[in-house]
C-alpha positions as a Python dict, from the first residue, in 0.01 Angstrom:
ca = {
    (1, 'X'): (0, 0, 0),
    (2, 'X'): (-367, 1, -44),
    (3, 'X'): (-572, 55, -382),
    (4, 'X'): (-914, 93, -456),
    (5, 'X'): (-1017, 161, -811),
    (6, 'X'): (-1335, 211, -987),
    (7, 'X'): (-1520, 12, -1186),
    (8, 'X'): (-1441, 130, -1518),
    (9, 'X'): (-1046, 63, -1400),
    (10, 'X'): (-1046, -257, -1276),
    (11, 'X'): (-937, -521, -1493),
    (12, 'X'): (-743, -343, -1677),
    (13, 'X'): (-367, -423, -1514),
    (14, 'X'): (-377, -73, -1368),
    (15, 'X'): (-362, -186, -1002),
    (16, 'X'): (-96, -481, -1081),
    (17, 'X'): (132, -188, -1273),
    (18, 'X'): (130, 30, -952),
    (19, 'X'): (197, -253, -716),
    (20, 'X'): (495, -382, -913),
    (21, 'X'): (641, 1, -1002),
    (22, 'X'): (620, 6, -632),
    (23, 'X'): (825, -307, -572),
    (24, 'X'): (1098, -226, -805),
    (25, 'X'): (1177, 79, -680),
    (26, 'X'): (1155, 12, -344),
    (27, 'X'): (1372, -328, -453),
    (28, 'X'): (1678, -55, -586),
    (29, 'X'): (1676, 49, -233),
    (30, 'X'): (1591, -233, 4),
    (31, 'X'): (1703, -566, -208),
    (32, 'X'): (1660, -770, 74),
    (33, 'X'): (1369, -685, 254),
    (34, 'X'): (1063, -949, 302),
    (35, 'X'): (778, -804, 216),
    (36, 'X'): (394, -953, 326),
    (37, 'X'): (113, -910, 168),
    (38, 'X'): (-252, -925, 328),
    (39, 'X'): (-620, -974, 118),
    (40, 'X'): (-901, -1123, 191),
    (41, 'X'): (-955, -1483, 35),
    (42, 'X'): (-1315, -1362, -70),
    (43, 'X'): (-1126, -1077, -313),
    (44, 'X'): (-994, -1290, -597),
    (45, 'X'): (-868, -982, -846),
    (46, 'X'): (-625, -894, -508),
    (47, 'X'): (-530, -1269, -465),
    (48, 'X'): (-453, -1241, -834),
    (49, 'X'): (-255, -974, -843),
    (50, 'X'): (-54, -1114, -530),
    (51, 'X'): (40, -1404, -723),
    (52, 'X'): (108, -1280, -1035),
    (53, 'X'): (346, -1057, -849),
    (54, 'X'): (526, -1365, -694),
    (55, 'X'): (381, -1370, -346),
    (56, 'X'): (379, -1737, -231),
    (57, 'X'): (103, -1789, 58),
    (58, 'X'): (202, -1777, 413),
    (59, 'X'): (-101, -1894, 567),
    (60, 'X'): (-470, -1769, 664),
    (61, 'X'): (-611, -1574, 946),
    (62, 'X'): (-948, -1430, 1047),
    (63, 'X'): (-964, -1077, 1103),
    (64, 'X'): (-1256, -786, 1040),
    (65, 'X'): (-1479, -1081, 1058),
    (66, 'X'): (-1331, -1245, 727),
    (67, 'X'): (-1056, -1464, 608),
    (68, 'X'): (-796, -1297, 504),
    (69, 'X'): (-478, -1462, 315),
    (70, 'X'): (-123, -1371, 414),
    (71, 'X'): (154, -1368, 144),
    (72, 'X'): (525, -1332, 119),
    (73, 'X'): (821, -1278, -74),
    (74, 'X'): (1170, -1145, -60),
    (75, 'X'): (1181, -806, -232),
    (76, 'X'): (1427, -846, -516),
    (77, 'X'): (1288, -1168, -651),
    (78, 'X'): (929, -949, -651),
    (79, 'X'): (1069, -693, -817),
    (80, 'X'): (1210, -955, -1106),
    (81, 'X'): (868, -1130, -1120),
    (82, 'X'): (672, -833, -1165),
    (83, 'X'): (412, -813, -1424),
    (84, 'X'): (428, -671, -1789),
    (85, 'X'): (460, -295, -1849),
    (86, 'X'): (180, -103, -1962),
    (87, 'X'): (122, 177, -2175),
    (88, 'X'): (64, 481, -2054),
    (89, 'X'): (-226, 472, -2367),
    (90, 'X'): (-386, 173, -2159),
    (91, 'X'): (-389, 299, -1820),
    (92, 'X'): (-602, 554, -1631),
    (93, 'X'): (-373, 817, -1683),
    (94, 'X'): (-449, 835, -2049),
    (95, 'X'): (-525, 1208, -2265),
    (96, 'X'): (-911, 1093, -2209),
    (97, 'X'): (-930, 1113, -1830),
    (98, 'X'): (-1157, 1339, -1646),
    (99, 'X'): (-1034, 1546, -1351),
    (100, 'X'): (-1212, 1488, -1048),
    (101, 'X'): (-1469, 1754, -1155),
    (102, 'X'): (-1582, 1558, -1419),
    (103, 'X'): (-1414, 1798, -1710),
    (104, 'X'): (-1196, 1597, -1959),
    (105, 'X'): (-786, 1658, -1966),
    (106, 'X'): (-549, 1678, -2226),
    (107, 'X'): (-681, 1720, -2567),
}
């Protein structure tokens, strides 16, 4: 999984939501599994969110010229350790979003 929101997005749990609906669904399916996670150190919001999801760190590595951070965890105790819920009021996907011609949805 990759993500890459914009500014007006970030911060706002919408990233950590998707990453943990992802991991407990794919945890009704594949219980056991290890899953590995990789971020750069430099990105803290992605080391964050790896955390709070209950990655523990593997180790580090360079790669692309950077440091990157390696993470693991098996899947079903990710998919118990995963973050809040959100709203669907307090997520991108709210009545107020704009298509991607810049005309506003919903009402």
């Amino acid at each position: 999984m990759s993500y890459l929101l914009r500014r007006k997005w970030r911060g706002q749990g919408v990233a950590s939501e998707a990453a943990s609906l992802l991991l407990r669904t794919t945890a009704e399916h594949l219980p056991d599994q290890v899953v590995l996670v990789v971020t750069q150190t430099a990105n803290a919001p992605s080391l964050t969110i790896a955390e709070r999801l209950g990655f523990q760190i593997v180790g580090t590595f360079v790669e692309f010229d950077a440091d990157q951070w390696l993470g693991a965890g098996q899947l079903h105790e990710l998919a118990r350790a995963s973050p809040r819920r959100l709203s669907l009021k307090t997520t991108a996907f709210s009545a107020r979003s704009r298509n991607p011609r810049g005309r506003s949805v919903g009402r």
